[in-house]
C-alpha positions in Angstrom: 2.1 -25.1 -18.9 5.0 -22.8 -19.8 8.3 -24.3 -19.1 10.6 -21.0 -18.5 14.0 -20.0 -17.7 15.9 -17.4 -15.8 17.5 -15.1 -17.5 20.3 -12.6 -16.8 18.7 -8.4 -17.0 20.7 -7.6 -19.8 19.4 -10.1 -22.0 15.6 -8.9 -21.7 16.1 -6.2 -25.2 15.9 -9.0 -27.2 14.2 -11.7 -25.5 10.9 -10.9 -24.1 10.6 -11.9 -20.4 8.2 -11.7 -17.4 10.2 -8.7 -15.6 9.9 -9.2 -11.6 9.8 -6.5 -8.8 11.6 -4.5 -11.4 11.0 -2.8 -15.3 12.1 -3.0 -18.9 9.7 -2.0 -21.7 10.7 -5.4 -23.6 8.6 -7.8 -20.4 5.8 -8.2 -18.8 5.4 -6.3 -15.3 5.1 -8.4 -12.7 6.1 -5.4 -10.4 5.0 -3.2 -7.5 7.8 -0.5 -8.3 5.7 3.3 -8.9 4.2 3.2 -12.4 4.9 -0.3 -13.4 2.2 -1.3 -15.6 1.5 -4.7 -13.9 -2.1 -6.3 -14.5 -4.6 -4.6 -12.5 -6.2 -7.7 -11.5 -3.1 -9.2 -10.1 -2.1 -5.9 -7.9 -0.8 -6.3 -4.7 1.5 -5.3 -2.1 4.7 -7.4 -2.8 6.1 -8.1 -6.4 5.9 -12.3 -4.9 2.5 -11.4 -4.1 1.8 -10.4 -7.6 3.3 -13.3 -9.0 1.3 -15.7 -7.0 -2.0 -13.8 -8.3 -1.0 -14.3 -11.8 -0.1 -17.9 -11.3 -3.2 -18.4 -9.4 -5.2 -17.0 -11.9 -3.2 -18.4 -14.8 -2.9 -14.6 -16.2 -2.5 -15.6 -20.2 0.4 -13.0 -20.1 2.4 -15.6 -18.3 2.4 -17.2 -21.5 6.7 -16.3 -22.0 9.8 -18.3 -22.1 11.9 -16.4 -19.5 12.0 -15.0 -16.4 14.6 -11.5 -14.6 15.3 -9.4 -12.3 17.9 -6.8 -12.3 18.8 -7.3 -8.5 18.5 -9.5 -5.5 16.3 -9.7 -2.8 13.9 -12.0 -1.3 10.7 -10.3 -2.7 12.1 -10.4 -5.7 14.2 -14.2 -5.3 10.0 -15.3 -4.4 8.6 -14.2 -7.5 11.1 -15.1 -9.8 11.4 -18.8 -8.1 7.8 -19.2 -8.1 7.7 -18.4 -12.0 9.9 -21.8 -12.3 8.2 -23.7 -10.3 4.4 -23.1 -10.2 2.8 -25.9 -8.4 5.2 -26.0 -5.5 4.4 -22.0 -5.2 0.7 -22.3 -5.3 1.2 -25.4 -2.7 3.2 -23.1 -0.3 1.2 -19.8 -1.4 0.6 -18.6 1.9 4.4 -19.2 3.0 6.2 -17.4 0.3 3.5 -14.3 0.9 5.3 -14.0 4.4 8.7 -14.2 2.9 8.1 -11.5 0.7 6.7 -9.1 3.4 9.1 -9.7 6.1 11.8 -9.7 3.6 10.6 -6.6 1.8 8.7 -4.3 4.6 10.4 -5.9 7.3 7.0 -6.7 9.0 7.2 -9.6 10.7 3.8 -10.8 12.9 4.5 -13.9 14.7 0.5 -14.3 15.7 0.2 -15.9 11.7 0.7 -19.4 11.6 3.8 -19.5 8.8 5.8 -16.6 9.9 7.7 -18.7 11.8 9.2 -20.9 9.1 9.1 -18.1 6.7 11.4 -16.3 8.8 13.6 -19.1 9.6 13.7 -19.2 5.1 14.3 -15.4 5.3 17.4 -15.7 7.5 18.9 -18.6 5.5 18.3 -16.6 2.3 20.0 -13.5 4.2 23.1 -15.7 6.3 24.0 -17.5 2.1 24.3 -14.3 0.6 25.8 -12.5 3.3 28.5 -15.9 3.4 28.8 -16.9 -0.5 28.5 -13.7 -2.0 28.1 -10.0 -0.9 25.7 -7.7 1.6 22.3 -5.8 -0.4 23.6 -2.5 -1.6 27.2 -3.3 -1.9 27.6 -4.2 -5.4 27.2 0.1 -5.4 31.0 0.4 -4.2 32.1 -2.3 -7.1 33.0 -2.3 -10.5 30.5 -4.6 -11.9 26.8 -3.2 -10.6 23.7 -5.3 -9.3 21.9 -6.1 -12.6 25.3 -8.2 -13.8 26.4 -9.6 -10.2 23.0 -10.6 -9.1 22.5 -12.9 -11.3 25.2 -15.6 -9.6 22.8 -15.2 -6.2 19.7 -16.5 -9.0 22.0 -19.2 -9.9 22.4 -20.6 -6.4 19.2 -19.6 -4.8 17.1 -21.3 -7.7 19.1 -24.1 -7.3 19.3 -24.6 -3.2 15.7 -23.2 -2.2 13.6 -25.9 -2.7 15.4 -28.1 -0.1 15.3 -25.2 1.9 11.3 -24.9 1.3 10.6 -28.6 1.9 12.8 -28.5 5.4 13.6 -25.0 6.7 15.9 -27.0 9.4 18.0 -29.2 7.0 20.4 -25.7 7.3 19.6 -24.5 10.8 23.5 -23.3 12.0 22.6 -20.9 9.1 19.6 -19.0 10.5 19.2 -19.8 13.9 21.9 -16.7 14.7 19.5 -13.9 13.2 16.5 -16.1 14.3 17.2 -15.8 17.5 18.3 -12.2 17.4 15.1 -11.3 15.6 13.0 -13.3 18.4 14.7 -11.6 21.2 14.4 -8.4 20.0 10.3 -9.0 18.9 9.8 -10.3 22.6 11.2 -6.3 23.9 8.9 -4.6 21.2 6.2 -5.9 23.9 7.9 -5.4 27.4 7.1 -2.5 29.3 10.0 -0.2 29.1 9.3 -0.3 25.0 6.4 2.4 24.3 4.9 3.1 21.1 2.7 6.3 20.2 0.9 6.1 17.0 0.3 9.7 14.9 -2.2 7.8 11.7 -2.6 11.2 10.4 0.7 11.9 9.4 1.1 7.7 9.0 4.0 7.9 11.5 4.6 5.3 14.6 6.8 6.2 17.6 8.7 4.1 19.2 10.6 4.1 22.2 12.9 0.8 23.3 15.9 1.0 25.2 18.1 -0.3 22.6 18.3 -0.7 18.6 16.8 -4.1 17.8 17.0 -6.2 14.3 14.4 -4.2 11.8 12.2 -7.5 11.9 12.1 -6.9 15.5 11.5 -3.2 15.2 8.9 -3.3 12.4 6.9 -5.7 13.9 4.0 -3.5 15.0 4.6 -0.8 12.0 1.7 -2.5 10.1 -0.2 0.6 8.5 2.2 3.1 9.0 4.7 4.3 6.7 7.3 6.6 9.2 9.4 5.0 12.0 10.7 6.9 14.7 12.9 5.2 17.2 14.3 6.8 20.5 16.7 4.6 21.9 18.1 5.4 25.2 20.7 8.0 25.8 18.9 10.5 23.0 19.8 8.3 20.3 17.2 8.7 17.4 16.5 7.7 14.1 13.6 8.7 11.7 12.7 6.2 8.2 10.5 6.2 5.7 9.7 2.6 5.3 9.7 1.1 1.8 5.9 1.0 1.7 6.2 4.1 0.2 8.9 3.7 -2.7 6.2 0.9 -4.2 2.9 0.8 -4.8 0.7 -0.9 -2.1 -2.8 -2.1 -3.7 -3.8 -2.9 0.3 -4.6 0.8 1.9 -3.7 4.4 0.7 -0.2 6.3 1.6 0.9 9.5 2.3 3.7 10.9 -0.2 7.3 11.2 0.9 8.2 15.0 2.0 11.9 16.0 2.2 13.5 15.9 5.5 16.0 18.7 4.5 13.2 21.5 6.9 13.5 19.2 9.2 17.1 18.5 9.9 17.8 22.0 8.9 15.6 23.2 12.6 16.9 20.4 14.4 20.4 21.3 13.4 19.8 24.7 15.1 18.8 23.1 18.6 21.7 20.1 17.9 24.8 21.1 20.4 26.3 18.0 20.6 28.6 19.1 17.4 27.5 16.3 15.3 25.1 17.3 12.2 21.6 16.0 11.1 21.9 14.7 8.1 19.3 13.0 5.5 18.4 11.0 2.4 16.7 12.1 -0.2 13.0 10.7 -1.1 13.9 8.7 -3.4 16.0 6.5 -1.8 14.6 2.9 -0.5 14.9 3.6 3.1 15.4 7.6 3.5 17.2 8.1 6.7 17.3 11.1 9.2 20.2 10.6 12.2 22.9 12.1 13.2 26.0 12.0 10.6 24.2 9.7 8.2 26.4 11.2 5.4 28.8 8.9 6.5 27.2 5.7 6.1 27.0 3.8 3.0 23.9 2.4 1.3 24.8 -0.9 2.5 25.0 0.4 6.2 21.9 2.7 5.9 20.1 -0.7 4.4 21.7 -2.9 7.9 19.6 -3.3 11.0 20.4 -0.8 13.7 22.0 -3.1 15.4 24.4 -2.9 12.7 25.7 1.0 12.9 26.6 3.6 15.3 23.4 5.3 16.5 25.2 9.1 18.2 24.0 11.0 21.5 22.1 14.1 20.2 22.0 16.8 22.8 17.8 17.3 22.1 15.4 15.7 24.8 13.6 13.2 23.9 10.5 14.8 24.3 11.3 17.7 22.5 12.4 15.5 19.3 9.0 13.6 19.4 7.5 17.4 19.2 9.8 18.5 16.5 9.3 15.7 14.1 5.4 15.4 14.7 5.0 19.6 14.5 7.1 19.1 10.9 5.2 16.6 9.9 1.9 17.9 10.4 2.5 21.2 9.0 4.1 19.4 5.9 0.9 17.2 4.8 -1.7 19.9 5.7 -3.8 20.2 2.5 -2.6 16.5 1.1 -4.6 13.8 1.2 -3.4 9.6 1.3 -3.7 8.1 -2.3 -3.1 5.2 -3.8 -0.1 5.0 -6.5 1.9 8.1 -5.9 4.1 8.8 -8.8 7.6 9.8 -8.5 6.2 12.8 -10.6 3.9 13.7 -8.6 6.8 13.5 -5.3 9.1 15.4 -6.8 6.7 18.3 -7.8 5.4 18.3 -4.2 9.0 18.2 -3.1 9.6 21.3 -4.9 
């Protein structure tokens, strides 16, 4: 077998690598960004996913030296560990699957057997960089940008996780914070005063708690959909696109991502709180409509919503749900869910 090597981004132009949950024309894809040309047989949702299919099927195109990423994140942390150490991935398979969607889509379901411990290996991952090094998104505001400062989280991460994999509680004062935030908040997703409305044609989910909740929490019964609408008490809203829809998922169809500039622009004209909608553009990870978004960075937009100031808009409730579905509906009259949107094909629909 292959013995390979990580591999800072920048080196990939003249040293052919296996590329993970990212691209460079000098690698093989092992990606599910839009367009990457990874493998059709090993397709799947999550870039670790993809990774475990190759290894699983011993793809002969994992037949390189070295191994990248140009950022962090636990999708991409899965992948690129499991590259370096193949047996212990396909012997915890199922586990590092869970990682990669809770860490990725934020969809955490407790009712599988491993989500548990992969969620307790999620929050380390999350408490060690938020401690040792910096927040996701925050190497925006700095001088040297992700691809370069990422690669001192590789360093540690591929060095400390396989402790962390072997015995998830060997650093429990690390997790057991967000842990226990995250299973708080998943045990209100089910209690009655939390209501959730489901529109599948428009592949949006309503959901109404009484107050912002950690996004594993919140995204816990978002499986299938691909908008997130929360109402929080004292008309406090916010509308996502989830990150389902900046990738390509091999698992079901999608709707493309529409603008929310219509949108914000009609709600603005009922808004009289004096506070502005405001909203992301398609192509970021996480497009955001709220209330004086401008003002957040990428770093807070990419926070849980416990994280951020969530404003008081003057709309009912009920008339926001109507608003946003109306909008919505109009919007994808005449389209139809595909598989493998391209950015091309977004932005001319956008237009």
């Amino acid at each position: 077998m292959q013995k390979r090597q990580f591999i800072p981004f920048s080196e990939v132009k003249d040293k052919k690598a296996l590329v993970v949950d990212s691209a460079h024309a000098n690698g093989v894809m092992l990606s599910h960004w839009k367009g990457a040309p990874t493998p059709e047989a090993v397709k799947d949702d999550t870039s670790a996913a993809i990774v475990l299919n190759a290894l699983r099927q011993n793809l002969p195109a994992l037949d390189l030296p070295y191994v990248t990423a140009n950022h962090f994140d636990i999708d991409g942390f899965v992948g690129v560990w499991a590259l370096l150490n193949p047996e212990l991935a396909l012997e915890h398979e199922e586990l590092l699957r869970q990682m990669a969607l809770i860490g990725d889509f934020r969809e955490l379901d407790l009712n599988h057997p491993l989500a548990g411990e992969a969620l307790k290996l999620v929050c380390w991952l999350n408490a060690k960089e938020r401690d040792l090094f910096y927040r996701p998104f925050e190497a925006d505001e700095m001088e040297e940008k992700e691809a370069a400062q990422c690669v001192q989280k590789f360093r540690f991460f591929l060095r400390e996780f396989g402790r962390a994999l072997q015995n998830p509680d060997w650093e429990q004062g690390a997790w057991e914070d967000e842990v226990g935030g995250v299973l708080l908040g998943y045990r209100d997703m089910y209690k009655p005063e939390t209501k959730v409305s489901r529109h599948p044609d428009i592949g949006l989910i309503i959901i109404e708690t009484p107050h912002p909740l950690h996004y594993y929490a919140l995204y816990s019964r978002t499986q299938g959909f691909d908008m997130v609408l929360t109402c929080y008490e004292g008309n406090k809203y916010e509308l996502e696109y989830k990150y389902t829809t900046w990738v390509d998922i091999a698992s079901r169809p999608t709707l493309p991502r529409l603008t929310m500039a219509p949108l914000a622009a009609r709600l603005n004209e009922l808004e009289t709180s004096g506070r502005r909608w405001t909203y992301d553009t398609v192509t970021e990870t996480g497009p955001l409509l709220r209330l004086d978004g401008d003002k957040l960075t990428r770093s807070e937009t990419y926070a849980n919503p416990t994280e951020r100031e969530i404003f008081t808009s003057s709309i009912p409730v009920g008339e926001l749900k109507e608003e946003v579905v109306k909008y919505y509906r109009d919007a994808y009259q005449g389209i139809t869910p595909k598989y493998n949107w391209s950015w091309k094909e977004i932005k001319e629909l956008n237009r």
